[in-house]
C-alpha positions in Angstrom: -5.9 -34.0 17.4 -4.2 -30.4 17.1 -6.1 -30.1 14.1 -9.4 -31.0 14.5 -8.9 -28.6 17.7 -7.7 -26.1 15.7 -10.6 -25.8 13.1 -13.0 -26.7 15.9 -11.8 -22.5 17.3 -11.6 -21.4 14.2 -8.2 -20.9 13.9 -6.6 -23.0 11.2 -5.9 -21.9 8.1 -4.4 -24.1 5.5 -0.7 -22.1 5.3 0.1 -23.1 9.2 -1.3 -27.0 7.6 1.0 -27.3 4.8 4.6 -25.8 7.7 2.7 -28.5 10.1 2.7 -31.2 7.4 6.6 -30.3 6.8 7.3 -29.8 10.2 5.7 -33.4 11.0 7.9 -34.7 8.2 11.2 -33.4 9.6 10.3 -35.2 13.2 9.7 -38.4 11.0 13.3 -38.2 9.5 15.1 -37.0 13.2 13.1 -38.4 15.7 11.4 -41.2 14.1 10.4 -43.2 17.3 8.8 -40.1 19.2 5.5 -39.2 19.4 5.4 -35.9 20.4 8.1 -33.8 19.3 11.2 -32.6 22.2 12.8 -28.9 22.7 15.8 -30.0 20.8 13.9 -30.7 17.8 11.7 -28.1 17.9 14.8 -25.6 18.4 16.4 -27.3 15.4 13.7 -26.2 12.7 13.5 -23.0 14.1 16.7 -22.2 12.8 16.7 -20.0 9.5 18.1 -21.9 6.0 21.1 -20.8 5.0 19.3 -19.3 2.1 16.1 -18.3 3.7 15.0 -14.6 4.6 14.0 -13.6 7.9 10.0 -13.5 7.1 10.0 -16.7 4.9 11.6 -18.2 8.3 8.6 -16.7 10.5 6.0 -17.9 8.2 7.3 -21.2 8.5 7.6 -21.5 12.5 4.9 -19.5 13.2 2.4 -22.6 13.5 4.6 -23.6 16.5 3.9 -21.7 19.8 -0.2 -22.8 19.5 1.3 -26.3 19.3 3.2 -26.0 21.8 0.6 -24.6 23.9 -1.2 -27.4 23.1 1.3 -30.6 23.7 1.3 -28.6 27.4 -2.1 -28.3 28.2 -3.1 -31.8 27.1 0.3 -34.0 27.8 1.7 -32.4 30.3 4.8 -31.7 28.5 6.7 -28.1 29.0 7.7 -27.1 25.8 9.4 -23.7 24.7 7.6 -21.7 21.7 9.9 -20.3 19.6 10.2 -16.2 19.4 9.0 -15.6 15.7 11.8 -14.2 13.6 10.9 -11.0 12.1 12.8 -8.1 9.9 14.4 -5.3 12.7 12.4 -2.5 12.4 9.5 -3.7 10.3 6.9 -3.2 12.0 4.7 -0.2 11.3 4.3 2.2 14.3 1.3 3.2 14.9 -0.3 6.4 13.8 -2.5 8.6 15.9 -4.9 10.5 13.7 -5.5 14.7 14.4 -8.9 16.1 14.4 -8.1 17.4 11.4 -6.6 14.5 9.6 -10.1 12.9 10.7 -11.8 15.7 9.0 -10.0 16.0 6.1 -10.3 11.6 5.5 -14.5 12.2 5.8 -14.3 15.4 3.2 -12.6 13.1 0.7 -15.1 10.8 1.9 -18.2 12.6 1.0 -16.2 13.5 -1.8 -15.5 11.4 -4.5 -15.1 11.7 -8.2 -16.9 9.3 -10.3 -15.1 8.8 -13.2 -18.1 7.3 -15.0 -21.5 6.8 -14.7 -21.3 2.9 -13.6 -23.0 1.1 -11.0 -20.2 0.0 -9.3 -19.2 3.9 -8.9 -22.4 4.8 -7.3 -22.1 2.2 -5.4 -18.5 3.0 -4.4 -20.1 6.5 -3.4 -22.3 5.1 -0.9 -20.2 2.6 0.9 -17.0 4.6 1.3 -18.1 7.1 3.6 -20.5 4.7 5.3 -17.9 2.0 6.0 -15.0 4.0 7.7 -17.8 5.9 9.6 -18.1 2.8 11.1 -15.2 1.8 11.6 -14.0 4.9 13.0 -17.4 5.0 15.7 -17.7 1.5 17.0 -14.3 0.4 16.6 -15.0 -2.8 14.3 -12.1 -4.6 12.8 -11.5 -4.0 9.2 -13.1 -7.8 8.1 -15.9 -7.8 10.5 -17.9 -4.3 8.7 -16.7 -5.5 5.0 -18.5 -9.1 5.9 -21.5 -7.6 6.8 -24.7 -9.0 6.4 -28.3 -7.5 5.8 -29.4 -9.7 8.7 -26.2 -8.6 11.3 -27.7 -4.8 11.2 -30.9 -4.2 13.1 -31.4 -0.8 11.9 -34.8 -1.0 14.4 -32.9 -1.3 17.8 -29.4 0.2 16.6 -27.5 -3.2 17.1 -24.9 -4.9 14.7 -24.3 -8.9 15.1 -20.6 -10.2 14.6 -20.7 -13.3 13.4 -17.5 -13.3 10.7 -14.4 -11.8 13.0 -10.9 -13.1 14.3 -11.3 -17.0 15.3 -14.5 -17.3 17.8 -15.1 -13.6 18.9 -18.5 -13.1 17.7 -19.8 -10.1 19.5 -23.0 -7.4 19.1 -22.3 -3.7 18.8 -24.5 -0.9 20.0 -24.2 2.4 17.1 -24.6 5.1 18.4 -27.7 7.4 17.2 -25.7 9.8 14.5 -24.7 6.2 13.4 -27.6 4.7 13.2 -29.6 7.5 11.4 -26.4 7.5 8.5 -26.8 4.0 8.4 -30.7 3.9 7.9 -29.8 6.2 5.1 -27.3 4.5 3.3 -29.5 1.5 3.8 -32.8 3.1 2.0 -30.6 4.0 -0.9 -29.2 0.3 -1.1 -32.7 -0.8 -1.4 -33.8 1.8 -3.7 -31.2 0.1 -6.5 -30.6 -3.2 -5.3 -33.5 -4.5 -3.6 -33.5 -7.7 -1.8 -29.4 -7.8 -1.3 -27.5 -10.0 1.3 -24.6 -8.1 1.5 -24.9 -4.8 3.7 -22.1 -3.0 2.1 -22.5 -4.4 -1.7 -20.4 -4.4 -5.0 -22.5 -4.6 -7.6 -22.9 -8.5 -7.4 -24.1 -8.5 -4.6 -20.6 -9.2 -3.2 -18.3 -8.2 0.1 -16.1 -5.6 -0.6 -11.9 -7.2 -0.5 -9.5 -6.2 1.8 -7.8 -4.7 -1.0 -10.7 -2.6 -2.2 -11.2 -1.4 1.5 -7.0 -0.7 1.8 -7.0 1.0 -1.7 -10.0 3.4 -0.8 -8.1 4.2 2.0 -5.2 5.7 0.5 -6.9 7.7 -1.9 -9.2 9.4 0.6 -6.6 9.7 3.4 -3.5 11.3 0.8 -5.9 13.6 -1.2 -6.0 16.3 1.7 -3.6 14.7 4.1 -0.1 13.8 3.8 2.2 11.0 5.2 1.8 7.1 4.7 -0.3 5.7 6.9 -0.9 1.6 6.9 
């Protein structure tokens, strides 16, 4: 029933299945004759292997406080999530950007090199600039602008449609007008060499940009006039 409730939101993915799978297992061998599992048991596979890192131990538990969550809401039962173990000090703080940092990303931006005379590097050219514009002006996650679709930008009314984003968030976005004319723009020259494309922001088969590529393109236009790491 977790499940089906789970990928009914939109919010399973099949890493939390395979910990749940072991985790349903481990009840099996130490509590065989419950059907929902207790504090005590729970506590018990929360503890980290003897031989087991810190972050191996999170990924493993981490299924845990939606179940319990669940087990409380629907049979009444008061269960305690586990805290999450995580590495002291890993996480990244965040980094607020300077007027001129934000200047210097765009330059690089409008900026780049092509190394040959590809497709895929004209492309590249186009949707660089265009993608952390906006980012940066409507404050879109990094997965809902790369999963962009032709038909999720209404270049006529300035509106963007969400429909791919974190679990059941879909959402519209308004752009503002500098937006929207950079956008009509970008799209007019999309059309002019690929005509008829799904994607919005297209590789040159017709594909959504990775994570990776968007992450990669990152770091080379943020460090070639700024310094620092930022993630």
């Amino acid at each position: 029933d977790y499940v089906a409730f789970r990928k009914a939101s939109s919010k399973w993915s099949q890493s939390y299945g395979y910990q749940l799978m072991a985790f349903d297992r481990y009840c099996q061998e130490h509590i065989p004759t419950h059907r929902i599992p207790d504090q005590a048991t729970i506590d018990a596979w929360c503890v980290p292997y003897e031989t087991e890192r810190i972050t191996s131990c999170g990924k493993r538990v981490a299924f845990l406080p939606g179940l319990c969550k669940y087990i409380g809401v629907h049979a009444g039962i008061t269960l305690a999530p586990p805290q999450v173990p995580t590495r002291a000090g890993s996480h990244h703080l965040p980094h607020a950007f300077t007027s001129q940092e934000l200047r210097n990303l765009f330059i690089a931006c409008d900026d780049i090199v092509r190394l040959h005379k590809s497709m895929e590097t004209l492309l590249r050219t186009w949707a660089v600039p265009a993608v952390f514009r906006l980012m940066y002006s409507s404050g879109m996650r990094t997965k809902e602008v790369r999963m962009l679709d032709c038909t999720d930008v209404d270049l006529e009314h300035g509106v963007v449609n969400i429909s791919r984003s974190k679990g059941l968030h879909e959402h519209r976005v308004s752009l503002h007008p500098s937006m929207l004319s950079y956008l009509k723009e970008y799209d007019s020259r999309m059309r002019s060499v690929m005509p008829g494309r799904k994607c919005f922001f297209a590789n040159s088969s017709d594909q959504h940009y990775s994570s990776s590529w968007l992450e990669y393109n990152f770091e080379l236009m943020w460090h070639r006039y700024n310094g620092g790491r930022v993630v």
